[in-house]
C-alpha positions as CSV (number, residue, x, y, z in Angstrom):
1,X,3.3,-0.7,8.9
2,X,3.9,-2.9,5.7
3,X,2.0,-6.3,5.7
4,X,4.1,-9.0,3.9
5,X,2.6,-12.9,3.4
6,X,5.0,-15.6,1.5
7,X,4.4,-18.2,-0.6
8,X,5.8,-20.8,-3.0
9,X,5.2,-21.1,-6.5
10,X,6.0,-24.4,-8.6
11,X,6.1,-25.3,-12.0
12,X,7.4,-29.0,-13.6
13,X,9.5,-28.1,-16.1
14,X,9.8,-24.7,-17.6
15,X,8.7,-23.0,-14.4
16,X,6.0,-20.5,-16.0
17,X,5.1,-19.3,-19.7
18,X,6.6,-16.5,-21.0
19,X,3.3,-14.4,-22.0
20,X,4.0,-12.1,-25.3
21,X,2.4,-9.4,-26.4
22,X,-0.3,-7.0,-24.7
23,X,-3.6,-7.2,-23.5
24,X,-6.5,-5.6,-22.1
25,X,-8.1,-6.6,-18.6
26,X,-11.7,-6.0,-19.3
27,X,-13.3,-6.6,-16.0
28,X,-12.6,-6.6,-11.9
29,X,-10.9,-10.1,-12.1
30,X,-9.3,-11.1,-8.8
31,X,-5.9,-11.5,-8.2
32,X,-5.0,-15.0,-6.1
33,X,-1.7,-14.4,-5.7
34,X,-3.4,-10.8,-3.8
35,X,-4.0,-10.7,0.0
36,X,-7.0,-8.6,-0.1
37,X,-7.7,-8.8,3.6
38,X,-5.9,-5.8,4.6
39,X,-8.6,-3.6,4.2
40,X,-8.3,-3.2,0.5
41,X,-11.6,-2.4,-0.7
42,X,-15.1,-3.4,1.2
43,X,-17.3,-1.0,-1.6
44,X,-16.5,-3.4,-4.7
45,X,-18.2,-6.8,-4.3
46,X,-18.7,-8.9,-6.8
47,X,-17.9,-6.2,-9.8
48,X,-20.2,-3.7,-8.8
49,X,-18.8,-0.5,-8.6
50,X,-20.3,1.5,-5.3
51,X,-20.5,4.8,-5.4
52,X,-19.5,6.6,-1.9
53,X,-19.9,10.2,-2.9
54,X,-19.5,12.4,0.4
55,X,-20.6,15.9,-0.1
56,X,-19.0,16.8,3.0
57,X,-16.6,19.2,2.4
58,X,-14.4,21.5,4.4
59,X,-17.1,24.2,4.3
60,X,-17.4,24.4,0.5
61,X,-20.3,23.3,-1.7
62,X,-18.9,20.3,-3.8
63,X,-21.4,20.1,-6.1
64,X,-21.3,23.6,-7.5
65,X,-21.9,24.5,-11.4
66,X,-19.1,25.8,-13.2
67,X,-20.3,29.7,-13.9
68,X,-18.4,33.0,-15.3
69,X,-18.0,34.0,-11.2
70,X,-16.6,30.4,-10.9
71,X,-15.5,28.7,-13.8
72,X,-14.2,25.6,-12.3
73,X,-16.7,24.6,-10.1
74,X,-15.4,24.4,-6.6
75,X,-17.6,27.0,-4.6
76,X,-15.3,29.1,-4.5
77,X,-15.6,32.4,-6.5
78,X,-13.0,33.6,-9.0
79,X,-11.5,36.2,-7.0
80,X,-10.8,34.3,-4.1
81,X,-9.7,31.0,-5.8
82,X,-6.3,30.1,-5.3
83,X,-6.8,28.3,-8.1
84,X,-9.0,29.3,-10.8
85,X,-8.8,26.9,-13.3
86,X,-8.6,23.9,-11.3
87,X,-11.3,22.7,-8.9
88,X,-9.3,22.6,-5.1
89,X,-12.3,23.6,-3.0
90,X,-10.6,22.9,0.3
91,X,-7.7,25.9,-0.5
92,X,-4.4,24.5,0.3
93,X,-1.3,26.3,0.0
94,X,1.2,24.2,1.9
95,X,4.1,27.2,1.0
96,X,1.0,30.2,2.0
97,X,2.4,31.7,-1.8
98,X,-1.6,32.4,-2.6
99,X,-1.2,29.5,-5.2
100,X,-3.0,26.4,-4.1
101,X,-1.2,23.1,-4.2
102,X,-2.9,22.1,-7.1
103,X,-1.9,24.4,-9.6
104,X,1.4,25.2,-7.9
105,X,4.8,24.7,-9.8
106,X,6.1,24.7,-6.6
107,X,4.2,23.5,-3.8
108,X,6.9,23.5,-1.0
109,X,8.2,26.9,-2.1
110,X,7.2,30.3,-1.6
111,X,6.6,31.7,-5.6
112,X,3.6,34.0,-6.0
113,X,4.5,34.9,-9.2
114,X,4.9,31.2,-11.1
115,X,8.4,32.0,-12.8
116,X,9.7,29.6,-14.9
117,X,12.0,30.6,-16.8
118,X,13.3,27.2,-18.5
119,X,9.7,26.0,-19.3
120,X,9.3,22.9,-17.5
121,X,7.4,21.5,-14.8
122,X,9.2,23.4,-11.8
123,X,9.4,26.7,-11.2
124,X,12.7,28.6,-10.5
125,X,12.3,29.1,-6.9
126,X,12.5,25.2,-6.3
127,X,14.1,24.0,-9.9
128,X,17.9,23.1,-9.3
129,X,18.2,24.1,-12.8
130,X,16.1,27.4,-13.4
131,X,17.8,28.1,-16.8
132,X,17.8,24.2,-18.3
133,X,14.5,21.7,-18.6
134,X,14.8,19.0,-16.6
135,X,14.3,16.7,-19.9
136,X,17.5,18.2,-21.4
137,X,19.7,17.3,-18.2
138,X,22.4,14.6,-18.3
139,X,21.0,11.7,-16.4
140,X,24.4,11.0,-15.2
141,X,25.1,13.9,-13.7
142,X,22.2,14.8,-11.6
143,X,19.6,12.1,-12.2
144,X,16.8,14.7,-12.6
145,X,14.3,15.0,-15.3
146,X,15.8,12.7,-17.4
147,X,13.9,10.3,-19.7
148,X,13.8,7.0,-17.7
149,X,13.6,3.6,-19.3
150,X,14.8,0.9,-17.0
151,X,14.2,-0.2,-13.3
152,X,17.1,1.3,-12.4
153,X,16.0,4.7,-12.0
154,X,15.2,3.8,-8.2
155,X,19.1,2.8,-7.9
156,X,20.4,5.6,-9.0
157,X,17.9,7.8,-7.0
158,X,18.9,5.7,-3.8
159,X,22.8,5.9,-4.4
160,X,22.8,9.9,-5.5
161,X,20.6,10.8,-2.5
162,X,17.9,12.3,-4.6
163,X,15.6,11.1,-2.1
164,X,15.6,12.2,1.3
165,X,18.0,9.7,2.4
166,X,16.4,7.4,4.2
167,X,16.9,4.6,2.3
168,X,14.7,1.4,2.4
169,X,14.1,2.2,6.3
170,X,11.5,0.1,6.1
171,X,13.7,-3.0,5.4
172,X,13.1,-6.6,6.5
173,X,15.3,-9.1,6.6
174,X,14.4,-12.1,4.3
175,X,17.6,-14.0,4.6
176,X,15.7,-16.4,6.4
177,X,13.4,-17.1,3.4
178,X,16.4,-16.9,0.5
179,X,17.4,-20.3,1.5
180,X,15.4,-22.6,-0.9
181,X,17.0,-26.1,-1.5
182,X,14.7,-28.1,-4.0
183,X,16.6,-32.0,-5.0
184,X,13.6,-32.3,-7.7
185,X,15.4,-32.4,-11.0
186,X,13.6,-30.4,-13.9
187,X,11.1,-28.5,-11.4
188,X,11.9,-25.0,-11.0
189,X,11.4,-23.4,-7.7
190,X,10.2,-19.9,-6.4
191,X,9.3,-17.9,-3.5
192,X,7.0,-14.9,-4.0
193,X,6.2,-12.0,-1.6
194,X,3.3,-10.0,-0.8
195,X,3.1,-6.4,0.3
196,X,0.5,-3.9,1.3
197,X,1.6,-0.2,1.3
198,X,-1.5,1.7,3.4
199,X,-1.3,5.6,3.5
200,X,-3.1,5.6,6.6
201,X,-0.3,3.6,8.5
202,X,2.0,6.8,8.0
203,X,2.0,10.0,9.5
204,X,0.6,12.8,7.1
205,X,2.9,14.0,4.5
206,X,5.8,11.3,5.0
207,X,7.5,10.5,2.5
208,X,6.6,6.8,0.8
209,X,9.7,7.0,-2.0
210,X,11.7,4.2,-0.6
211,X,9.2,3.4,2.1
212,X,9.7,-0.6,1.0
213,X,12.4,-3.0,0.0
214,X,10.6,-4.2,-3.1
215,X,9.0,-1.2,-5.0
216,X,10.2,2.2,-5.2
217,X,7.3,5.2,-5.9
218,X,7.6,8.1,-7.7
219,X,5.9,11.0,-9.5
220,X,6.0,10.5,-13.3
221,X,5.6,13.0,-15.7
222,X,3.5,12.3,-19.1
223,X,6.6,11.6,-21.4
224,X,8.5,9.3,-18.8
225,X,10.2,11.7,-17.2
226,X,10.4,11.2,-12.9
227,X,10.1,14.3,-10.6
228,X,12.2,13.0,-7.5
229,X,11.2,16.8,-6.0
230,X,7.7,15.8,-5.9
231,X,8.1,12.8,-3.6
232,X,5.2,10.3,-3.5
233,X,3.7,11.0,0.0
234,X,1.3,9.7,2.6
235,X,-1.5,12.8,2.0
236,X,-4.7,13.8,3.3
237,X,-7.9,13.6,1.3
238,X,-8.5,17.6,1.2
239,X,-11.3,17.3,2.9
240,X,-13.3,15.6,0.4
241,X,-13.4,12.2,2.1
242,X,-13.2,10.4,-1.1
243,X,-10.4,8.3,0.2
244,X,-11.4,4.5,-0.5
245,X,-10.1,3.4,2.9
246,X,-9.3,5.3,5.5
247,X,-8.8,9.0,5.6
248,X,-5.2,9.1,3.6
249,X,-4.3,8.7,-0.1
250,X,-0.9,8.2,-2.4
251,X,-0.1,12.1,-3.2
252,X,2.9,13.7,-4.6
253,X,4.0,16.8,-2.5
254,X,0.2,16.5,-0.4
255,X,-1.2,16.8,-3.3
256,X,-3.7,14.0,-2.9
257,X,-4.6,13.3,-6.7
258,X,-2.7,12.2,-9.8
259,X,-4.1,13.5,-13.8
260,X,-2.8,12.0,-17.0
261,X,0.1,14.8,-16.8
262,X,1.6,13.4,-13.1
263,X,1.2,10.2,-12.7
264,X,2.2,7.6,-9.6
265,X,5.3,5.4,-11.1
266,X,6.2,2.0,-9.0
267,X,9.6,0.8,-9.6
268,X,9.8,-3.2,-8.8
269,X,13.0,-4.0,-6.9
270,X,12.3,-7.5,-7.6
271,X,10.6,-8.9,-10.9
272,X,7.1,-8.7,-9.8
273,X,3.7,-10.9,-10.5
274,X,1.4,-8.7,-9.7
275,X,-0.2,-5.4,-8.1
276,X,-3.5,-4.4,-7.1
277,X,-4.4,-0.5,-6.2
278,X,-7.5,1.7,-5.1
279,X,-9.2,4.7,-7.5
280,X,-11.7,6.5,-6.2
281,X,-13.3,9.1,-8.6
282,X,-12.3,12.6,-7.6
283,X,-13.9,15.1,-9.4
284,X,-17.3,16.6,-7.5
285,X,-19.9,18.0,-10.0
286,X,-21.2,14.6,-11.3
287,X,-18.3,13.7,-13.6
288,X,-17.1,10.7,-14.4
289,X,-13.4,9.7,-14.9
290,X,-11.9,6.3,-15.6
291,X,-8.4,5.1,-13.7
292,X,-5.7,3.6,-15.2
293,X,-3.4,1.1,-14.3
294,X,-0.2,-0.1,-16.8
295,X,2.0,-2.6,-16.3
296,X,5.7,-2.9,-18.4
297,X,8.3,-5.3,-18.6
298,X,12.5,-4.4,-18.2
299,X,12.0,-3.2,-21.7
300,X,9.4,-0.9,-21.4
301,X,6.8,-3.3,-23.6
302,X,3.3,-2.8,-22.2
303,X,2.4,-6.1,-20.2
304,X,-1.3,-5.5,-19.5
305,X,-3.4,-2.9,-19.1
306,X,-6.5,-1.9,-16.6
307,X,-8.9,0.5,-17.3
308,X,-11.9,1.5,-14.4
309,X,-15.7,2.1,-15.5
310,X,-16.2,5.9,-15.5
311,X,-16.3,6.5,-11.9
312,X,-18.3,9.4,-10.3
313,X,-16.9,11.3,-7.2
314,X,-16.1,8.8,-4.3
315,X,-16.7,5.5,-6.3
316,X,-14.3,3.1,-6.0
317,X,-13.1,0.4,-8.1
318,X,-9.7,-1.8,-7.6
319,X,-7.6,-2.1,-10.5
320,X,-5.7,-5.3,-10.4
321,X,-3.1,-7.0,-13.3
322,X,-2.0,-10.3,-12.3
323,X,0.4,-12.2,-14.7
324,X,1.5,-15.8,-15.8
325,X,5.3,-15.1,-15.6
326,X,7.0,-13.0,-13.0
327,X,7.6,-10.5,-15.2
328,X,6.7,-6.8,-14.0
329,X,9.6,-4.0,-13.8
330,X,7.2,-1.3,-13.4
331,X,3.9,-0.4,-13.4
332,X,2.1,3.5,-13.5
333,X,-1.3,4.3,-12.1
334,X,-3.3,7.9,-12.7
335,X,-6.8,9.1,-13.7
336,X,-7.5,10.0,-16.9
337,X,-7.1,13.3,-18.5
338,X,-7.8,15.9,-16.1
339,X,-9.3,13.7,-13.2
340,X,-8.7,14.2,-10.1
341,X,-8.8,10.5,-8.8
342,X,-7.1,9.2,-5.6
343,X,-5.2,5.8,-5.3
344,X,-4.8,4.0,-2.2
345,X,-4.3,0.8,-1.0
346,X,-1.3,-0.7,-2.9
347,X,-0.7,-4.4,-3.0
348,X,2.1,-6.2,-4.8
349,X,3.6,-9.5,-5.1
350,X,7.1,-9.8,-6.0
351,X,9.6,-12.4,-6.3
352,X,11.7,-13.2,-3.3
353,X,15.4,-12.6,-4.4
354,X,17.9,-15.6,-4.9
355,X,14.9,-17.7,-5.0
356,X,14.6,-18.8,-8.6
């Protein structure tokens, strides 16, 4: 279920500022324009950062010490992890290859042996293109892997089928609301929407993609490429409870965590004002990681930027940028580095279309 609230913006004469230039938001500062009734965070109050860190885990010992018989941590000796390198203490292997989801080039696909023979992010048994890098592909050929700098990435996704299809199922009709007479002269008139998109309102592992009218989600690679094959889904926390509501987080393929190398990417449908999302530290073993939260304009220009305090496992803080102008075309959210941080909890406001 998608909660939506509607309000009017006015402003005499030039409706809003235009506001140039970047900045840093610095601290927790609310969002009024944000309906932050829907469950969107009860552990932050008043800028203090609580720390929920749950050390129960699906039979696995959380806050192990990286050693030489387990060298990430994750309780789970060398031999037996599915994934050495990478702390997953919970196992999963959603394809049952013997590579967990987390290191897995192909999560949904059966490939033991990690071939990949073009180099990139996908391996060949579920890369359309096993012999070319996604980032060399023509965008307008196959719309996969390529460099992305406009909003229209979601169109083309939604048009070429790249996503599963169902497009916007989740639509509402706002005809109702598109009708805005105003007789002032010199006052320009808006209408401006308000979402919430909950992972625990879906089923596990359904696809969120095109899951609203006003934003599209997708998995982002570090240089701006999207992965439409790993779909943003509805994902269980692997059984570290660290979800900051509920028990379901924003994933991409189940994988219930994004790092500075796959990052969640929002598409706005409609010029947006602003967005306010969850990050919960992720990483067991008492270390800290910080979540970021970007916002860009329809010419990729870096609007504002929202950085966490170094967050231990199962602390959350709620990133928020909230802006002057309606003015946001996208926006990407991930932990830093190798984090393992979940998001949950997405809130936007957006401008109704035909409105202005």
């Amino acid at each position: 279920m998608i909660m939506k609230l509607r309000h009017s913006c006015f402003a005499a004469g030039v409706a809003l500022m235009l506001i140039c230039g970047c900045s840093t938001v610095s601290g927790n500062s609310p969002s009024d324009n944000l309906n932050h009734d829907q469950n969107l965070n009860n552990n932050v109050n008043d800028n203090q950062v609580t720390d929920q860190a749950n050390d129960n885990t699906a039979g696995n010992d959380t806050n192990a010490l990286p050693t030489a018989e387990d060298i990430d941590g994750d309780g789970v000796a060398n031999e037996a992890d599915n994934c050495p390198d990478l702390s997953n203490p919970v196992q999963g292997d959603l394809d049952g290859d013997g590579v967990g989801n987390s290191c897995d080039n192909c999560p949904d696909d059966v490939n033991s042996d990690q071939a990949n023979a073009d180099g990139d992010y996908l391996g060949n048994s579920c890369d359309p293109h096993p012999d070319v890098a996604e980032s060399e592909l023509d965008n307008g050929n196959d719309n996969q892997g390529d460099n992305i700098n406009d909003n229209s990435a979601s169109d083309n996704l939604n048009e070429n089928g790249n996503g599963n299809g169902n497009e916007n199922e989740n639509t509402n009709d706002n005809s109702s609301d598109n009708e805005n007479t105003n007789d002032n002269i010199g006052v320009d008139v808006f209408l401006l929407e308000t979402e919430t998109i909950e992972p625990d309102n879906y089923e596990s592992g359904t696809d969120l993609t095109f899951i609203s009218e006003n934003v599209t989600l997708y998995t982002m690679l570090d240089d701006g490429d999207i992965v439409p094959l790993f779909e943003i889904t509805a994902s269980e926390d692997d059984g570290f409870e660290f979800a900051p509501t509920g028990v379901k987080v924003f994933g991409h393929s189940d994988i219930p965590f994004f790092t500075d190398i796959r990052r969640m990417r929002i598409n706005f449908n409609n010029p947006g004002q602003a967005i306010s999302i969850d990050y919960a530290g992720g990483t067991p073993n008492d270390i800290a990681e910080v979540g970021i939260l970007r916002a860009y304009d329809d010419h990729d220009q870096l609007l504002e930027e929202y950085l966490t305090q170094p967050l231990l496992a199962g602390a959350v803080e709620t990133m928020t940028i909230t802006r002057a102008s309606v003015d946001i075309a996208w926006v990407e959210a991930y932990g830093e580095g190798d984090a393992f941080g979940r998001l949950d909890n997405l809130v936007i406001t957006v401008q109704i279309p035909g409105s202005d």
